[in-house]
SEPA-122049 format. One record per residue: x, y, z of N, C-alpha, C, CB in turn; residue in one letter. Coordinates in steps of 0.001 Angstrom, whole numbers, plus 500000, padded with zeros to 6 digits. Glycine has a CB too. Example, Ala and Ser with C-alpha at 12.3 -4.5 7.8 and 13.67 -1.06 7.14 Angstrom:
<recs>
513190494310507800512300495500507800513200496700507800511308495527509046a 512850497750507080513670498940507140512900500030507870514084499402505725s 
</recs>
This chain:
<recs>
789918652347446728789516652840445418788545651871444776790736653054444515x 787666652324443243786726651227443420787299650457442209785030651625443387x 786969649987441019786767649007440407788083649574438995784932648780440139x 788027650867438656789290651632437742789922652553438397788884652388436472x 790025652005439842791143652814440630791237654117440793792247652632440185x 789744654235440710788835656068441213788961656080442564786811656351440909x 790076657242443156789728657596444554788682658835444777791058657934445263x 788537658877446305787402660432446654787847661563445759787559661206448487x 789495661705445962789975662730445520789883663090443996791115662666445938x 790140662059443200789913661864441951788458661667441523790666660856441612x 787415661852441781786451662187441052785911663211441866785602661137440668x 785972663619442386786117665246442988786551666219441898787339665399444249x 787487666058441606788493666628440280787562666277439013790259665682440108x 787523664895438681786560664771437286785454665397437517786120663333436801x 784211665892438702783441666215438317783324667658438661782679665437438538x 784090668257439085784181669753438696784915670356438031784280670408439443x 785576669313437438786285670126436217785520670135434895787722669491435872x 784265669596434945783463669600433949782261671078434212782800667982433929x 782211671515435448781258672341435886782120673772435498780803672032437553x 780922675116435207781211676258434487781727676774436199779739677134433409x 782457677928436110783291678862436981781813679215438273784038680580435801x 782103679297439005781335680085440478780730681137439812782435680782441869x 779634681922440353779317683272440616780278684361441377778186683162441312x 780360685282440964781255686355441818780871686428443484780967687985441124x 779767685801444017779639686180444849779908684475445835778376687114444721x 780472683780445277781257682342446028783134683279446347781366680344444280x 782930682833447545784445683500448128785013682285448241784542684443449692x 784750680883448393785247679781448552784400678590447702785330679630449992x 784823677998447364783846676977446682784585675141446939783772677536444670x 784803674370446169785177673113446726786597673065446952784772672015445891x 786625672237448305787957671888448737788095672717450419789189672511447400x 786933672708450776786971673326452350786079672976452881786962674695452643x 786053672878453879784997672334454747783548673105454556785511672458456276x 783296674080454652782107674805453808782745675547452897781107675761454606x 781327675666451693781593676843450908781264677835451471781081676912449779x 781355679280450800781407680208451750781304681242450647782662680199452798x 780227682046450994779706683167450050779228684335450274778879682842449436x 779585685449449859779636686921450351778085687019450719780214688160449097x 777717687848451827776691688401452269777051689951452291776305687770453551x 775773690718453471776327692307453734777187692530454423775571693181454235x 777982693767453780779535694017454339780093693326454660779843694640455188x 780913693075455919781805691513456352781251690418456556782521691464457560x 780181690442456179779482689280456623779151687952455621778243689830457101x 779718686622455601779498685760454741778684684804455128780487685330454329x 778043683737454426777309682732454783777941681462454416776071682872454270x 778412680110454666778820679248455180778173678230454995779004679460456139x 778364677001453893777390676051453597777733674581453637776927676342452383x 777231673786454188777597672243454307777221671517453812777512671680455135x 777023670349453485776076669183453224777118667926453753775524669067451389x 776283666622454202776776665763454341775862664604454277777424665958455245x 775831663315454117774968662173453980774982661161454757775068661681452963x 774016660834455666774570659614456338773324658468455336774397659705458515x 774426656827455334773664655637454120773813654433455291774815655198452159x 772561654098455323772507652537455789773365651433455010771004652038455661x 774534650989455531775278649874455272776551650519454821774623648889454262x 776793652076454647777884652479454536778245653508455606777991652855453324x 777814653875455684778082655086456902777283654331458985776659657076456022x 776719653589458519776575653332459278775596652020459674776501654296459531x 775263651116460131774499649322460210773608649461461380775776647748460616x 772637649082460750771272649167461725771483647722462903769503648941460503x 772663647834463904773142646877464860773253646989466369774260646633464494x 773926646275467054774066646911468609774450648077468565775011646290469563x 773923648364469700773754650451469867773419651016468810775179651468470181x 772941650743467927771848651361467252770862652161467409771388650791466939x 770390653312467666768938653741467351768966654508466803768095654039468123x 768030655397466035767673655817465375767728657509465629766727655110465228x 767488657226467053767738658955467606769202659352467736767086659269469266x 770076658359467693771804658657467451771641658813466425773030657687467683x 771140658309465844771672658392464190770929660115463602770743656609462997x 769974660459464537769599661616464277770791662985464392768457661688465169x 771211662432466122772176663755466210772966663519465224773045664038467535x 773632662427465335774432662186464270775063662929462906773893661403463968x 774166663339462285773295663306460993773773664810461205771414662727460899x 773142665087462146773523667582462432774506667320462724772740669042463923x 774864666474463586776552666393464676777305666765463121777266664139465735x 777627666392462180778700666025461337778549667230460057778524664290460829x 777598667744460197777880669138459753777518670129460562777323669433458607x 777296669931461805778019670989462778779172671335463199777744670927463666x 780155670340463028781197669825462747782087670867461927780891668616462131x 781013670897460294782163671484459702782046672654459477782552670994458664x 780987673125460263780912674817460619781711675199461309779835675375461252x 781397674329462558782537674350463879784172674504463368782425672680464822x 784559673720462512785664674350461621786127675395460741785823673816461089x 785080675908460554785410677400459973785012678582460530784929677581458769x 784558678176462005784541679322462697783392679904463116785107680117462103x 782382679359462144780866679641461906779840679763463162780336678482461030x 778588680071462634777882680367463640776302679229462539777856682531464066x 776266678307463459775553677438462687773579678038462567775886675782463562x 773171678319461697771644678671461494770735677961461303771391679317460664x 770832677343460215769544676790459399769716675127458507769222678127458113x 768937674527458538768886673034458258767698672853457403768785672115459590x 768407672137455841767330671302455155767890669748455153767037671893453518x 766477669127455536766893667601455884766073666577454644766261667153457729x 767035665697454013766526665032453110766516663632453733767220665221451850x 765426662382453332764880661439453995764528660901452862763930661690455005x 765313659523452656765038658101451948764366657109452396766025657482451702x 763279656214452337762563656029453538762631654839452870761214656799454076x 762955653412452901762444652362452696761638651693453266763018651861452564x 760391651021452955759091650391453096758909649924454631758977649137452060x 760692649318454899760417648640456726760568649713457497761626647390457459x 760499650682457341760988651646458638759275652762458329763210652797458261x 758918653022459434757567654074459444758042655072460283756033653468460072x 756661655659460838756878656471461856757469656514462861756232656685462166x 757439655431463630757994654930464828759737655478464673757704653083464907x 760234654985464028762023654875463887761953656747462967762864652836462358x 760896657412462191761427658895461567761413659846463297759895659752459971x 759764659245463863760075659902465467761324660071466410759373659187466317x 761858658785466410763050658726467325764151659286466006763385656887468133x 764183659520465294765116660238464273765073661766464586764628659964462674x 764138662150464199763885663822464872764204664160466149762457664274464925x 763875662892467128763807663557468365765565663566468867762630662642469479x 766530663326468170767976663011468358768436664322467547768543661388467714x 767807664581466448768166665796465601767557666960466250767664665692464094x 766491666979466569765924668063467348766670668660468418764793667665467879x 766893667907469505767515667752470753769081668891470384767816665775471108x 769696668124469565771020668897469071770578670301468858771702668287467623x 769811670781467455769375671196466991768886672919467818768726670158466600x 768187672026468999768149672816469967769241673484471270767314672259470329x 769833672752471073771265673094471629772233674102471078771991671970471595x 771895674189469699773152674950468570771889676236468218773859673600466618x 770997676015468620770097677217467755769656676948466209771042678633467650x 769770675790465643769167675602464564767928675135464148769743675113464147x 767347675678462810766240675742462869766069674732461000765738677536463254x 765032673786461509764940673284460001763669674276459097764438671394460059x 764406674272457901763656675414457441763016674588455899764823677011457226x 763198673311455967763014672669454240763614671452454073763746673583452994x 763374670759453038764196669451452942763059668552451519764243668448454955x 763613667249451778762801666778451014762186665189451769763587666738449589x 761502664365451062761149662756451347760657662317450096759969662418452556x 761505661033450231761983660340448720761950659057449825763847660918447636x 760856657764448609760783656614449222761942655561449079759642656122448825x 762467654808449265764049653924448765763403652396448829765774654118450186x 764219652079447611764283650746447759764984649616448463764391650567446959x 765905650061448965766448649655449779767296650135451601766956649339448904x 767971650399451168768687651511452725767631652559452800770565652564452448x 768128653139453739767704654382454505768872654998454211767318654306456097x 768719656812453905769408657760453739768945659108454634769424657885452365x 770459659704455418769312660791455736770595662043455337768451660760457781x 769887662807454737770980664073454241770877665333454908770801664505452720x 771951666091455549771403667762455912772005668118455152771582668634457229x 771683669598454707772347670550453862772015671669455135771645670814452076x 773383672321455593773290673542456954773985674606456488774038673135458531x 772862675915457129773541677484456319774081677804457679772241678995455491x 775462678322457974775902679071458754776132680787458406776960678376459045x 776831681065459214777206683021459073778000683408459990775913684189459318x 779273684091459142780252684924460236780744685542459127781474684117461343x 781626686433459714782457687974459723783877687036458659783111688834462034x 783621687724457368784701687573456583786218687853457121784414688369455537x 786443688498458131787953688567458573787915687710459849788560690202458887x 786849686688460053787431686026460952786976684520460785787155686644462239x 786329684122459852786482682887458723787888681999458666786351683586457180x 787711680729459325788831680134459338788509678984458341789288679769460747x 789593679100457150789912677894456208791109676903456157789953678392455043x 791021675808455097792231675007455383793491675714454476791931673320454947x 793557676962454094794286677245453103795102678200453804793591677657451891x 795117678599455052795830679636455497797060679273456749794719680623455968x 797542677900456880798511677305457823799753677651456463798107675329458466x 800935678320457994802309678662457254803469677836457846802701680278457407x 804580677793457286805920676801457803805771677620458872807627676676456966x 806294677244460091806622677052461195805284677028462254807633678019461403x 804277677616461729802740677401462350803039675886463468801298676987460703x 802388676056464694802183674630465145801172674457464589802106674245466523x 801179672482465001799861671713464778799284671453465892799957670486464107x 797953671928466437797046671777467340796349671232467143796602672457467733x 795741670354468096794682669386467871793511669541469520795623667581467608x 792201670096468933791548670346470157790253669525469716791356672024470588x 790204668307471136789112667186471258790579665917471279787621667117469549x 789301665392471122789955663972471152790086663483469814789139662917471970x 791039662166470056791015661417468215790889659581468685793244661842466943x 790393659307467877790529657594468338789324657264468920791750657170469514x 788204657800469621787897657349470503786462656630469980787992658312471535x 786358657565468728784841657046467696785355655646467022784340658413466082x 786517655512466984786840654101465761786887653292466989788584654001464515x 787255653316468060787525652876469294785797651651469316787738654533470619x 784832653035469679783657652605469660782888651829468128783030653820470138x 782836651894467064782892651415465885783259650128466480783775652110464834x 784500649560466607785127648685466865784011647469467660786310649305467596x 783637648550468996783110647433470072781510646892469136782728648381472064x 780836647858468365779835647445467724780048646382467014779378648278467073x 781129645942466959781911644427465834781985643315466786783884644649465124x 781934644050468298782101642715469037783074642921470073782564641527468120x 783976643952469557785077644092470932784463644378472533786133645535470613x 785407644347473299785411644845474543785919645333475623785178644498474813x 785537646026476468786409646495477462785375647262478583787601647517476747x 786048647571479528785140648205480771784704649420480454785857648391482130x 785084649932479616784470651634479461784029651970478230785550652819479721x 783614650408477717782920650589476068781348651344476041782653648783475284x 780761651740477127779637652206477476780077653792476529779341652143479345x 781232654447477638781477656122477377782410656103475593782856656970479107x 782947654402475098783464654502474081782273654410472457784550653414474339x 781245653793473150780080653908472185779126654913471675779403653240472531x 779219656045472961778354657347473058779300657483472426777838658278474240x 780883658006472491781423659064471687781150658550470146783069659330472057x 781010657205469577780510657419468561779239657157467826781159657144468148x 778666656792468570777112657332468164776704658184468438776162656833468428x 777309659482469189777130660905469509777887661529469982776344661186470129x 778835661627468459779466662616468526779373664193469392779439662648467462x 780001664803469814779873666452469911780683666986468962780305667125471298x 780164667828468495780752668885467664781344669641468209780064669550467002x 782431670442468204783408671474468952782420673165468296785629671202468175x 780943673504468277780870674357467913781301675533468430780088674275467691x 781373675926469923781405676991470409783005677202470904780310677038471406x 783857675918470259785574676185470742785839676294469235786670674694471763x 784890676256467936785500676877466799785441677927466672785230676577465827x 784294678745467579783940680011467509784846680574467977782881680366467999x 785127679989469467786431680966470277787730681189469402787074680122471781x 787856679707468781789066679740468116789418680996466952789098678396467488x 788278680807466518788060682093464927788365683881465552785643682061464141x 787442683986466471787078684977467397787844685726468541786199684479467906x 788445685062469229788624685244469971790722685283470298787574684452470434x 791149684960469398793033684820469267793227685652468676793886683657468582x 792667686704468585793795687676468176794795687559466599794816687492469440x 793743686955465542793961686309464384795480685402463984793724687406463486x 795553684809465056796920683442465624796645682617464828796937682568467254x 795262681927464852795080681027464431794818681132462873794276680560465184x 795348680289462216795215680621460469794780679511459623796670681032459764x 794663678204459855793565677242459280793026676478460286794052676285458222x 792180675704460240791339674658460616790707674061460043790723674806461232x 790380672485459809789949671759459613789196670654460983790816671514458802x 788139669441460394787676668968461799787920668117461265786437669103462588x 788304666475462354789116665718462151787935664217461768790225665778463473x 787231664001460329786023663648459891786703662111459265785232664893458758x 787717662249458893788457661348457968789406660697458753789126662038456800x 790163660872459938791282660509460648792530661915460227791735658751460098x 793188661487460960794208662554461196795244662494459763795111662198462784x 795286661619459786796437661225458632795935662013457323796531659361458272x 794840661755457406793926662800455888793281664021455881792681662166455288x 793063664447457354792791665153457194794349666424457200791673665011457942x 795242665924457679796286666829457601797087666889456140797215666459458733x 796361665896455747796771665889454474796233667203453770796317664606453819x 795251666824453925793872667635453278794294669492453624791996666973454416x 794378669779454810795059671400454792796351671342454295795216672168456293x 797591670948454585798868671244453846798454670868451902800314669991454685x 797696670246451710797202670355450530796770671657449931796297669588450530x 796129672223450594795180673587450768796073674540450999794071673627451978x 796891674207451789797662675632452332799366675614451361797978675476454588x 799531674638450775800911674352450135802266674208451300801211675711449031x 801446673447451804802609673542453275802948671657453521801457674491455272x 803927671358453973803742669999454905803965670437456367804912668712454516x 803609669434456755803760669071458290804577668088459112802699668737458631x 804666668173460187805096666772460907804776666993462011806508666269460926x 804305665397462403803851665158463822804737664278464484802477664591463914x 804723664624465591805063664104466809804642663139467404804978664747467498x 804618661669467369803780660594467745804019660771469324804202659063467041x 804914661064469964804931661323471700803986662142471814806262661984472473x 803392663007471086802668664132471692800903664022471300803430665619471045x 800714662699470681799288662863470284799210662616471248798484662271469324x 797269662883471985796808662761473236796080661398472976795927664029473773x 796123660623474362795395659320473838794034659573475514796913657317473774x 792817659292475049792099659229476144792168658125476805790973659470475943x 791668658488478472791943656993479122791385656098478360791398656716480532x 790268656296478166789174655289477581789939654322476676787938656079476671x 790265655032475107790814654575474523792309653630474665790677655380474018x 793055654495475366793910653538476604793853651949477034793519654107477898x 792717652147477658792125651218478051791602650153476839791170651804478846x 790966650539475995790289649626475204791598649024474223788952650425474350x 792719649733474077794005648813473453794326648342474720795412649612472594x 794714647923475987794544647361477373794108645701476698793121648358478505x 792921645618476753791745644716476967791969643951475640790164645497477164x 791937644831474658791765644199473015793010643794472579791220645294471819x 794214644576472833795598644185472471795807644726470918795804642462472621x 794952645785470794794855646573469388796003647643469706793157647364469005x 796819647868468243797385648923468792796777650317468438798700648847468463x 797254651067469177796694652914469259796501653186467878797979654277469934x 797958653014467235798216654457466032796755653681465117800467654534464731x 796130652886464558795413652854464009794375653914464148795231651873464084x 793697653738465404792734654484465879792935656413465904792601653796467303x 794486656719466695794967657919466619795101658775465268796074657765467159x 795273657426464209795742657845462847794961657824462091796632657268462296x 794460656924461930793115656519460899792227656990460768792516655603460964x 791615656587462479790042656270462590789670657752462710789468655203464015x 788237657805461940788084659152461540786415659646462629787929659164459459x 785667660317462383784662660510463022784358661289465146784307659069462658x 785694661214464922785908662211466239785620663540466299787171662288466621x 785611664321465146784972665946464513785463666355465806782968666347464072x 787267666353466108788204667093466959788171668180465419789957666100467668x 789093669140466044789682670412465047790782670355465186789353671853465241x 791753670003464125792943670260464016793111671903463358793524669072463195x 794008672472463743794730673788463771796054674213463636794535674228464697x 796242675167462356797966675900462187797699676840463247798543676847460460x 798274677240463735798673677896464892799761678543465048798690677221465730x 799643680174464673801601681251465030802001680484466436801455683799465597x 803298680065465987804089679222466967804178679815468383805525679023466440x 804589681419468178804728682195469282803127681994470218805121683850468697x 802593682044469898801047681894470632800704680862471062799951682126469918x 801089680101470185800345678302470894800178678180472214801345676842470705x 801506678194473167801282678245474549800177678727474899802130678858475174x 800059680120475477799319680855475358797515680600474950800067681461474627x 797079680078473648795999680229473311795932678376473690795753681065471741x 796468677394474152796403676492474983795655676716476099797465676180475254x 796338677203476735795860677890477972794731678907478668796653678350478130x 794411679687477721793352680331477318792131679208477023793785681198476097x 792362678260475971791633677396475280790873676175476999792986676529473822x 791649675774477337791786674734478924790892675938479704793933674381479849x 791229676776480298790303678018480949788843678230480534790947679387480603x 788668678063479160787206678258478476786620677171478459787127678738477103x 787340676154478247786581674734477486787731673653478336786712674645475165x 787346673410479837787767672270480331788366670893480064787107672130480696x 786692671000479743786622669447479236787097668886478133785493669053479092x 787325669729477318788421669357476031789321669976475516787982669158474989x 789517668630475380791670668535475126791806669156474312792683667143474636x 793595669891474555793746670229473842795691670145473743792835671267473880x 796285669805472355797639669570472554798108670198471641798103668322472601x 799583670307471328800256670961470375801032669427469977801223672437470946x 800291669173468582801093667372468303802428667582467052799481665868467322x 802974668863466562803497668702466163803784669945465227803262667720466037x 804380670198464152804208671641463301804485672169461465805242672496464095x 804093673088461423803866672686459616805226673115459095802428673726458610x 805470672802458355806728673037457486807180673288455865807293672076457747x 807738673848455194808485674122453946808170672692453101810255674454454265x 807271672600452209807090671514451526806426671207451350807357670818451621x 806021669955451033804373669306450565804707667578451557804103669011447979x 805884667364452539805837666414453227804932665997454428806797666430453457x 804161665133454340802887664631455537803951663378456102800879663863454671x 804184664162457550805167662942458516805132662756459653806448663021458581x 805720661690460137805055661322461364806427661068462208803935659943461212x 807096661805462928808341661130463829807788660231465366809480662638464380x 808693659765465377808652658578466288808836658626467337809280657756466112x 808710657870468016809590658506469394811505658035469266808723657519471197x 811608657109468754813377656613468268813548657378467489813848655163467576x 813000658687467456813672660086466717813624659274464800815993660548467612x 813240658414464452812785657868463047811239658882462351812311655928463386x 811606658809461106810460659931460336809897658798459039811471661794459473x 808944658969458858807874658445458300807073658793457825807440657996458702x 806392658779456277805418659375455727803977659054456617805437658922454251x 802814660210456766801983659684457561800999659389456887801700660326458536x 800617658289456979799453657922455501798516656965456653800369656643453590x 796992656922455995795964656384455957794762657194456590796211655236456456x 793962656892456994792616657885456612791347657034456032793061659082455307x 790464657915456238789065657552455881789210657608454200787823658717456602x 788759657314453101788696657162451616787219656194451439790282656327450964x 786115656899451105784925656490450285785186655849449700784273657134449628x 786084655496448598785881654516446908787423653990447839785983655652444501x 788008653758448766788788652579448944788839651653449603789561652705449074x 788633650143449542788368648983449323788929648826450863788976648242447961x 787511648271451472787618648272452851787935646673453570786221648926453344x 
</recs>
């Protein structure tokens, strides 16, 4: 928190509680991963923004360049399309440019955003450039579009719903980490995952699309697990509990508590920037749309870590069968 003990959450609250009511035609407005606003017939449009800041979001250091920092930049609101199910379109990109950086470093910026860009079908359509006095800033604002009855938010997980978690978790703070200096033998594949990220776009789609309307919230895992599960049973008026036997840990990550002698749950719990999708899930189905899910999308994981419940409790059981509030997470205004 910063200096009068303002968290994210709390001026979130102060500054829209000062702002006049939505238009009739906002179906969702703050507190979800996009807003989300009526189009023709079932059809809505889906809106993001996110910011990446030199010295807060991210340090111009080893493994650095500029073209990560590009995908980057789409990766993380592709992300939170990819969480609501969306079908990602259109990109305005805003650019803070301070005096040491020219062409050279905006080139390799585009050509990392492009690259993605071209992968998802998006198209930049606008933006702005604003000179800085200091850092570098680079902002997208991204329009998506899908079918109002198959729009997945964080407000629709019920008691007994499982908790699914599809991708990995840990493996971006993992890499973060080695940029500080750590090490281990597979810090190569632990540094890509976080300087380039993947977005789960086309397993949010399946997810929205394709279950047989099973699935009933989602969120992507931007903050660490601990907050972001906060963040839907918040939304949905539900708690949860997880299963610490059942989170998935990658070798990689494995390995890099191995070498470093760090333990896991930090990384599993905390560390945020993995843009996995956590998911309520009708219990009866989980199996099932597991399995389905592994058949479509191989290469990423996917587990059932635990399930929502009667309450407003965020918990974490143990493996010595012990229960525990599950707390910590990514927080902007708290004191790092």
């Amino acid at each position: 928190m910063n200096a009068d003990g303002m968290t994210e959450a709390d001026l979130l609250k102060t500054l829209f509680g000062t702002l006049p009511p939505c238009g009739a035609d906002v179906i969702v407005g703050v507190g979800d991963d996009c807003a989300v606003l009526r189009a023709d017939g079932d059809d809505v449009q889906v809106l993001t923004t996110d910011a990446l800041i030199e010295g807060v979001d991210f340090v111009v250091g080893p493994g650095f360049t500029f073209e990560n920092l590009g995908h980057k930049a789409l990766a993380v609101n592709l992300s939170d399309i990819a969480a609501m199910g969306a079908i990602p379109r259109h990109a305005l990109v805003t650019l803070c440019i301070p005096e040491h950086y020219g062409r050279k470093e905006m080139a390799e910026l585009y050509q990392g955003f492009s690259r993605l860009a071209s992968r998802h079908g998006v198209g930049v359509i606008g933006g702005d450039l604003s000179s800085s006095r200091n850092d570098f800033m680079v902002s997208v604002t991204l329009l998506g579009t899908a079918s109002r009855s198959e729009i997945l938010l964080r407000s629709g997980a019920k008691p007994g719903d499982a908790a699914m978690l599809f991708g990995r978790i840990g493996d971006s703070g993992a890499g973060l980490d080695i940029t500080r200096g750590a090490h281990c033998p597979s810090e190569a594949i632990l540094l890509e995952r976080h300087f380039r990220p993947e977005p789960l776009v086309d397993q949010g789609r399946w997810l929205a699309n394709r279950t047989g309307n099973h699935v009933h919230a989602m969120i992507d895992i931007s903050d660490g697990l601990a907050s972001d599960a906060r963040h839907i049973c918040e939304a949905s008026g539900v708690g949860v509990r997880i299963d610490h036997a059942s989170l998935p840990v990658s070798d990689e990550l494995a390995e890099f508590a191995r070498y470093t002698g760090r333990e896991l749950d930090g990384y599993l719990l905390g560390a945020g920037e993995d843009y996995a999708l956590f998911a309520a899930v009708d219990a009866s189905a989980a199996t099932e749309i597991a399995g389905r899910f592994r058949s479509a999308f191989p290469r990423t994981p996917v587990a059932t870590v635990g399930s929502f419940r009667r309450g407003n409790h965020v918990e974490i059981r143990w493996e010595n069968g012990a229960v525990s509030e599950l707390a910590g997470g990514f927080d902007h205004f708290a004191r790092q």
